[in-house]
PDB file of N, CA, C, O and CB in Angstrom:
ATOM      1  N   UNK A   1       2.406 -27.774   5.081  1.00  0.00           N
ATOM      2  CA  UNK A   1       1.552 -27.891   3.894  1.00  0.00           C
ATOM      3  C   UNK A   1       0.094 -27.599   4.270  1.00  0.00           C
ATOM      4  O   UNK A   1      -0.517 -27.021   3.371  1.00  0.00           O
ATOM      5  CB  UNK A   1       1.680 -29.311   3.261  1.00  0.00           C
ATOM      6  N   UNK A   2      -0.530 -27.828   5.250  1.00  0.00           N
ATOM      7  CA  UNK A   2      -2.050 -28.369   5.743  1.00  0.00           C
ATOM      8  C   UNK A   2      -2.134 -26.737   5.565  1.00  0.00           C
ATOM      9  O   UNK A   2      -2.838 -26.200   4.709  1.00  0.00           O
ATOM     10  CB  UNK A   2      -2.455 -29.377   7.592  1.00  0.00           C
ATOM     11  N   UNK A   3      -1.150 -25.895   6.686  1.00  0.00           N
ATOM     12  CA  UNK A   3      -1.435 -24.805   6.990  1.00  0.00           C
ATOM     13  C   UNK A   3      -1.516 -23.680   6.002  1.00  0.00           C
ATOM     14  O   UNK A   3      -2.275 -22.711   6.002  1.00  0.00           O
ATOM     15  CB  UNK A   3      -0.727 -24.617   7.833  1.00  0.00           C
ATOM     16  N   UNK A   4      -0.414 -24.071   5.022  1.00  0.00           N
ATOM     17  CA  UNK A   4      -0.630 -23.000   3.891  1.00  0.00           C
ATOM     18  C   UNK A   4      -2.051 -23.213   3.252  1.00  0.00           C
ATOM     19  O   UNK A   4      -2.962 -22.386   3.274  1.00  0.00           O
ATOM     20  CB  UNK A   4       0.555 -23.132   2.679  1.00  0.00           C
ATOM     21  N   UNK A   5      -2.089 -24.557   2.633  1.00  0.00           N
ATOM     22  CA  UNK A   5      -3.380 -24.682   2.611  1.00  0.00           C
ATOM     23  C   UNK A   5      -5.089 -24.305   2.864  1.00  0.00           C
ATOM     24  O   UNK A   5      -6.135 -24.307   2.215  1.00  0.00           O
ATOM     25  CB  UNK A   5      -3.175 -25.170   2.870  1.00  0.00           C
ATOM     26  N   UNK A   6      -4.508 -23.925   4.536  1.00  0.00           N
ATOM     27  CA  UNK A   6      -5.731 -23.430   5.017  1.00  0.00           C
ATOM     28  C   UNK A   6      -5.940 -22.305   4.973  1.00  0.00           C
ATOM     29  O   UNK A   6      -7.124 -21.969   4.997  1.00  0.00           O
ATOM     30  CB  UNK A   6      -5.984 -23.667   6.056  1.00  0.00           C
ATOM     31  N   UNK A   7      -4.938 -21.296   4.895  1.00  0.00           N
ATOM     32  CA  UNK A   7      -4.676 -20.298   4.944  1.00  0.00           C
ATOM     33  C   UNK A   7      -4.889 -19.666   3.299  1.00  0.00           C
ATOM     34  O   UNK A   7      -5.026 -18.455   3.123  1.00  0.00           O
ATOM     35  CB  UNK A   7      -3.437 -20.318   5.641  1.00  0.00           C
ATOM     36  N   UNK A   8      -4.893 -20.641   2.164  1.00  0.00           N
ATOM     37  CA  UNK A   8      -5.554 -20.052   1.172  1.00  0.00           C
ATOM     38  C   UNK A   8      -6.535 -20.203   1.042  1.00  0.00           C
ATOM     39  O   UNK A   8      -7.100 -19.522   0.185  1.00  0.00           O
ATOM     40  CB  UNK A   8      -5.267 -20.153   0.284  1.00  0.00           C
ATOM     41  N   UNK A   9      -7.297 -21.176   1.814  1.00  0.00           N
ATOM     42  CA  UNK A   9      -8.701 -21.053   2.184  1.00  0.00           C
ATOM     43  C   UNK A   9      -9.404 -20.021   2.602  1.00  0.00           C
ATOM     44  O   UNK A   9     -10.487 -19.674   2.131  1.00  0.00           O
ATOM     45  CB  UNK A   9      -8.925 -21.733   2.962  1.00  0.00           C
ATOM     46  N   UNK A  10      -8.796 -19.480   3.527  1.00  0.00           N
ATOM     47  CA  UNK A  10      -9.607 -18.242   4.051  1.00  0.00           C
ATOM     48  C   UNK A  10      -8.655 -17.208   3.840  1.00  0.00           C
ATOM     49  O   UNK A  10      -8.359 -16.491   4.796  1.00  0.00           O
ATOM     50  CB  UNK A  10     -10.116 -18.289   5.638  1.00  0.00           C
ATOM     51  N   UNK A  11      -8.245 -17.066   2.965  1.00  0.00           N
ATOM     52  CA  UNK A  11      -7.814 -15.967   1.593  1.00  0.00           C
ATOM     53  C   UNK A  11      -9.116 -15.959   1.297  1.00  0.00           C
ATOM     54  O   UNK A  11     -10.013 -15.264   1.774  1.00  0.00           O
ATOM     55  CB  UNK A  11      -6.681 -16.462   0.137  1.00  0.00           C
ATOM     56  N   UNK A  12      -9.162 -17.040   0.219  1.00  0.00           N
ATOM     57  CA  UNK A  12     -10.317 -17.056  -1.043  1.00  0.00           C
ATOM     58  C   UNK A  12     -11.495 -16.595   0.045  1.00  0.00           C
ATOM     59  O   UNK A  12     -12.128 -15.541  -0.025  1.00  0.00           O
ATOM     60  CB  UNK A  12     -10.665 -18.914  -2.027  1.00  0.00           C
ATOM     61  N   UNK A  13     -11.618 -17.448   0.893  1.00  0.00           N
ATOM     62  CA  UNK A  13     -13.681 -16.757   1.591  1.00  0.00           C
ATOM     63  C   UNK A  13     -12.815 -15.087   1.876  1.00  0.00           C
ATOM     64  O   UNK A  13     -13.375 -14.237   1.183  1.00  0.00           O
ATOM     65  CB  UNK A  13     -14.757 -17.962   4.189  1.00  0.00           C
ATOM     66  N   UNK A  14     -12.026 -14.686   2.431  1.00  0.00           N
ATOM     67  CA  UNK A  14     -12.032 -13.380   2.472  1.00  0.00           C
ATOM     68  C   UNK A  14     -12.188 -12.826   1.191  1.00  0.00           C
ATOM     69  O   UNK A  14     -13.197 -12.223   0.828  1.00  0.00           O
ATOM     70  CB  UNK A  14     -10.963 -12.929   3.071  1.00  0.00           C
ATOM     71  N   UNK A  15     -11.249 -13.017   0.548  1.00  0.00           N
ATOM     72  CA  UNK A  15     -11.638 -12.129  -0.775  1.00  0.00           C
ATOM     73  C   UNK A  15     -12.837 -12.526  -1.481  1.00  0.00           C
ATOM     74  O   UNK A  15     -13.208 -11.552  -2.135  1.00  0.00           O
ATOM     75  CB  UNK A  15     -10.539 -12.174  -1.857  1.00  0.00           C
ATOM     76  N   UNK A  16     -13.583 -13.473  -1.643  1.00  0.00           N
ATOM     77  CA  UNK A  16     -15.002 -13.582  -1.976  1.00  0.00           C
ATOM     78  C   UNK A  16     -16.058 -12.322  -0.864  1.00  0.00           C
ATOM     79  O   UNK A  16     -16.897 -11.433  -1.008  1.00  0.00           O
ATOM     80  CB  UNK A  16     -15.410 -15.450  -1.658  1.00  0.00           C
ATOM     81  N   UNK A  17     -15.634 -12.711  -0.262  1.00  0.00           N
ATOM     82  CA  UNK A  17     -16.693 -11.531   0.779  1.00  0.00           C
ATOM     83  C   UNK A  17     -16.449 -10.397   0.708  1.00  0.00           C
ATOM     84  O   UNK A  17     -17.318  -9.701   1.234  1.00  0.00           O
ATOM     85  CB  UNK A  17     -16.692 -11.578   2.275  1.00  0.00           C
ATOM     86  N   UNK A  18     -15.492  -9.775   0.210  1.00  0.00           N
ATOM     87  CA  UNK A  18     -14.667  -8.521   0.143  1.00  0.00           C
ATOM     88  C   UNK A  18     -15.278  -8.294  -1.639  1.00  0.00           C
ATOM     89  O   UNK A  18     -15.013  -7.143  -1.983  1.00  0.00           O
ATOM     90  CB  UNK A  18     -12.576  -8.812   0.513  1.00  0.00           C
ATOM     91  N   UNK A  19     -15.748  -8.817  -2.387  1.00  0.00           N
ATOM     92  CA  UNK A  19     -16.172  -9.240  -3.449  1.00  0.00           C
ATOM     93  C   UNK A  19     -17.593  -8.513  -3.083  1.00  0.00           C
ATOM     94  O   UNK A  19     -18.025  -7.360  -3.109  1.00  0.00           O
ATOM     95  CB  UNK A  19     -16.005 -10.843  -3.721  1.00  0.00           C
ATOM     96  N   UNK A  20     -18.075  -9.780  -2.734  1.00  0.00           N
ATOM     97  CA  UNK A  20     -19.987  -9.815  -2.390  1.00  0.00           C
ATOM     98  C   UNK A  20     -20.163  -8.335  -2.126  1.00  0.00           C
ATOM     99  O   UNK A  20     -20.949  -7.621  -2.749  1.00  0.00           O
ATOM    100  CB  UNK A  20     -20.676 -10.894  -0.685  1.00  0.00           C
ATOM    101  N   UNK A  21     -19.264  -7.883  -1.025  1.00  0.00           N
ATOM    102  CA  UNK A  21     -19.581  -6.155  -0.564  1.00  0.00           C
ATOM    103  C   UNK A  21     -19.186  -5.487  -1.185  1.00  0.00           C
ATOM    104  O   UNK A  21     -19.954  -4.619  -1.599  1.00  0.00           O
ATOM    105  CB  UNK A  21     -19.169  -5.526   0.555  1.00  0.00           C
ATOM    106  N   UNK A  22     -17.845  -5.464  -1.613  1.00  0.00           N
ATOM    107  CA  UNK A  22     -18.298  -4.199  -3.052  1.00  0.00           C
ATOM    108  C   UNK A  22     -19.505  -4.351  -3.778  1.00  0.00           C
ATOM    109  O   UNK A  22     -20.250  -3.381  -3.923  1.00  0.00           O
ATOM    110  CB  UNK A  22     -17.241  -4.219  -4.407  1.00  0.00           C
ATOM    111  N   UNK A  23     -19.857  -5.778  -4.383  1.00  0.00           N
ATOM    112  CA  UNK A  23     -20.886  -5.994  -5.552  1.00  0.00           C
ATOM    113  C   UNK A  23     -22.279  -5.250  -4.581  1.00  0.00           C
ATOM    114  O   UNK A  23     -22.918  -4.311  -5.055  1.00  0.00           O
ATOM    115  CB  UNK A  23     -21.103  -8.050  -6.120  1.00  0.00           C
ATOM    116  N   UNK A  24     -22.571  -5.791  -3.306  1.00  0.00           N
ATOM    117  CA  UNK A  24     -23.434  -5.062  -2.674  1.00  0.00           C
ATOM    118  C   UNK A  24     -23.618  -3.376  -2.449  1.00  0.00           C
ATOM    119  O   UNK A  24     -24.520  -2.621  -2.813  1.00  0.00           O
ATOM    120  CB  UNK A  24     -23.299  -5.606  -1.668  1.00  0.00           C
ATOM    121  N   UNK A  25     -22.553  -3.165  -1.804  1.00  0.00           N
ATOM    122  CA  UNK A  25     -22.421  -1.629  -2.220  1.00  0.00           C
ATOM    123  C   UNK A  25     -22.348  -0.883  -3.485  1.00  0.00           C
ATOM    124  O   UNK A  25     -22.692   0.297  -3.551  1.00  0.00           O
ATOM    125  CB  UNK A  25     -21.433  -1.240  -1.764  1.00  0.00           C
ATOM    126  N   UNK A  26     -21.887  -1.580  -4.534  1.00  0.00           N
ATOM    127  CA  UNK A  26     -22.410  -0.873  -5.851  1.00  0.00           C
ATOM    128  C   UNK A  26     -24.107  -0.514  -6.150  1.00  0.00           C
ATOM    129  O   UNK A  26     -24.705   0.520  -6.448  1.00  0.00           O
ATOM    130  CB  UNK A  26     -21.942  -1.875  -7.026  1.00  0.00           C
ATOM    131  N   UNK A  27     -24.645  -2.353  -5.832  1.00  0.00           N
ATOM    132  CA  UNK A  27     -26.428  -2.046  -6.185  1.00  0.00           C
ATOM    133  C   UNK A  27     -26.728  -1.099  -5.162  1.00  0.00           C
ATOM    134  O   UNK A  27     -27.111  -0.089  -5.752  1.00  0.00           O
ATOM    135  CB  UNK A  27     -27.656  -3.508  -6.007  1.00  0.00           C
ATOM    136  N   UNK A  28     -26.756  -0.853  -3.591  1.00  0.00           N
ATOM    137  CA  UNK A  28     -27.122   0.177  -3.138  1.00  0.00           C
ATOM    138  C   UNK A  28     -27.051   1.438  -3.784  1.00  0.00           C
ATOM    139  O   UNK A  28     -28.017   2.195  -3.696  1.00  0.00           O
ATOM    140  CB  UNK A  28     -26.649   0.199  -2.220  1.00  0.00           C
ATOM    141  N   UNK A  29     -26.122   1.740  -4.367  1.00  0.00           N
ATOM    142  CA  UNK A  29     -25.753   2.989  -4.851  1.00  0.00           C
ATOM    143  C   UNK A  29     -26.650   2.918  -6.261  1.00  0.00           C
ATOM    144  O   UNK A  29     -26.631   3.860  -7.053  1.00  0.00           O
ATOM    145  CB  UNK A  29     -24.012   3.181  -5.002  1.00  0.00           C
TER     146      UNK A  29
END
């Protein structure tokens, strides 16, 4: 349990950051 857990944890911060940099690379552009 703990582990799945954690492991959708750093899902979500990955895909938030994977987020932030597209959104970043769009305003560059």
């Amino acid at each position: 349990m703990r582990a799945i857990k954690i492991r959708g944890q750093l899902n979500e911060r990955i895909h938030i950051k994977s987020i932030t940099l597209l959104k970043n690379q769009e305003d560059s552009h």
